[in-house]
DODREN-568758 format. One record per residue (C-alpha): x, y, z; residue number from 1. Coordinates in Angstrom, 1 decimal. Each point is the difference from the previous one (the first is absolute). Layout:
% residues N
(node (X Y Z) NUM) ...
This chain:
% residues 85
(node (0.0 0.0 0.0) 1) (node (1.5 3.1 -1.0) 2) (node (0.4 2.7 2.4) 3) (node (-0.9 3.9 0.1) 4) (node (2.2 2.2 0.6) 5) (node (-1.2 2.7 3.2) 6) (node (1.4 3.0 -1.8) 7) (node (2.0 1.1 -2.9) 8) (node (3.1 2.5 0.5) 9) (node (0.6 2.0 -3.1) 10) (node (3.6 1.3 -0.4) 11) (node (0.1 3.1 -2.4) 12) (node (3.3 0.7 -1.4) 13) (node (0.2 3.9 -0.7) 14) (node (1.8 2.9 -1.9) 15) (node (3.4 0.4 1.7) 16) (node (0.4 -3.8 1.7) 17) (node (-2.5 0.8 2.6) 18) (node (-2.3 -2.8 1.3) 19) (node (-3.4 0.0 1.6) 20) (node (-2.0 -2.6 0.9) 21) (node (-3.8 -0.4 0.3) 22) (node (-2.2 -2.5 1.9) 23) (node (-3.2 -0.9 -1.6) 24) (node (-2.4 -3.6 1.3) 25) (node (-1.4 -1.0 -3.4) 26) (node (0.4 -0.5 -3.7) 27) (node (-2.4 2.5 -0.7) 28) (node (1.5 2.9 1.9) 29) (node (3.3 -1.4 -1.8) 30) (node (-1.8 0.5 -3.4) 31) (node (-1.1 3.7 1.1) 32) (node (3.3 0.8 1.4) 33) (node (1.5 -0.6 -3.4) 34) (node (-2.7 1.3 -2.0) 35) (node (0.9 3.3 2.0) 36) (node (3.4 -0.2 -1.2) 37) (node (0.4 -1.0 -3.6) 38) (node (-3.8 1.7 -0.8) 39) (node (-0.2 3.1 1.7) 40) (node (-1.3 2.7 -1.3) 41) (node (1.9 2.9 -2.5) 42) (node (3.4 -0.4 -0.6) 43) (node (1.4 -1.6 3.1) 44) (node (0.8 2.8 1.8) 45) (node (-2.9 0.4 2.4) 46) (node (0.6 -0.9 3.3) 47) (node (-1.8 -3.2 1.1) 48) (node (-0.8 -1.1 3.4) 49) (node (1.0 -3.7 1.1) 50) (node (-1.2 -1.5 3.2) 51) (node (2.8 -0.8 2.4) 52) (node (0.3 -3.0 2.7) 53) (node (-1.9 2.2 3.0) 54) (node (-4.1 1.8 -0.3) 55) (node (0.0 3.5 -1.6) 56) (node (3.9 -0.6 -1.2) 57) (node (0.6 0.9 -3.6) 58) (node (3.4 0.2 -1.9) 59) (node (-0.8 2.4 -3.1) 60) (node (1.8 -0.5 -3.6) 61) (node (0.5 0.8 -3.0) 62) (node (-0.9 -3.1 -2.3) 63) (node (2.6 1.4 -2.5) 64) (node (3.0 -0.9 2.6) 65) (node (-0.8 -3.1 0.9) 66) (node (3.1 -2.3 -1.8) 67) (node (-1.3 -3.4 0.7) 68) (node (-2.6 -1.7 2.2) 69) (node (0.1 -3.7 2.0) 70) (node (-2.8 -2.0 1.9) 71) (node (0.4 -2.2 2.5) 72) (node (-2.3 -1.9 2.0) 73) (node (0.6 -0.5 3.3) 74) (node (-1.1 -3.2 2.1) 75) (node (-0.8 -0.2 3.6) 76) (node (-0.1 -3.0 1.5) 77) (node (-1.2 -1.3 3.2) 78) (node (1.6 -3.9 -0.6) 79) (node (3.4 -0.1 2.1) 80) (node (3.5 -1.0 -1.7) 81) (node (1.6 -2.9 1.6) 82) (node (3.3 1.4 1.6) 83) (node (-1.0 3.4 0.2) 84) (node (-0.5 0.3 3.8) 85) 
């Protein structure tokens, strides 16, 4: 049985080798998040606002300076590892 993951961390690569990263829980917000990016609105230099890890956080972009983009899902799991106390 395959599992889910509980949240996806998306690691945006931008303009000038910096690196943010943003914490969304589903496939769908993953799908909007990236919709945000690559078709915003104009020319790609209107600021965007991307929700960040904590409520009412944002981290605001330009979708013209993001370089490269990588998502990961992230597992947690409640089954103990042999060895690991």
């Amino acid at each position: 049985m395959p599992r889910k993951p509980d949240e996806f961390s998306v690691h945006i690569l931008l303009d000038g080798a910096h690196r943010e990263e943003v914490k969304v829980k589903g496939v769908k917000e993953v799908t909007a998040l990236m919709n945000k990016i690559f078709r915003g609105s104009g020319d790609g230099e209107d600021f965007i606002q991307l929700p960040r890890g904590m409520e009412n956080e944002y981290l605001v972009i330009r979708p013209s300076r993001v370089c490269a983009v990588s998502v990961e899902a992230v597992f947690s799991s409640s089954v103990g590892i042999p060895g690991a106390d």
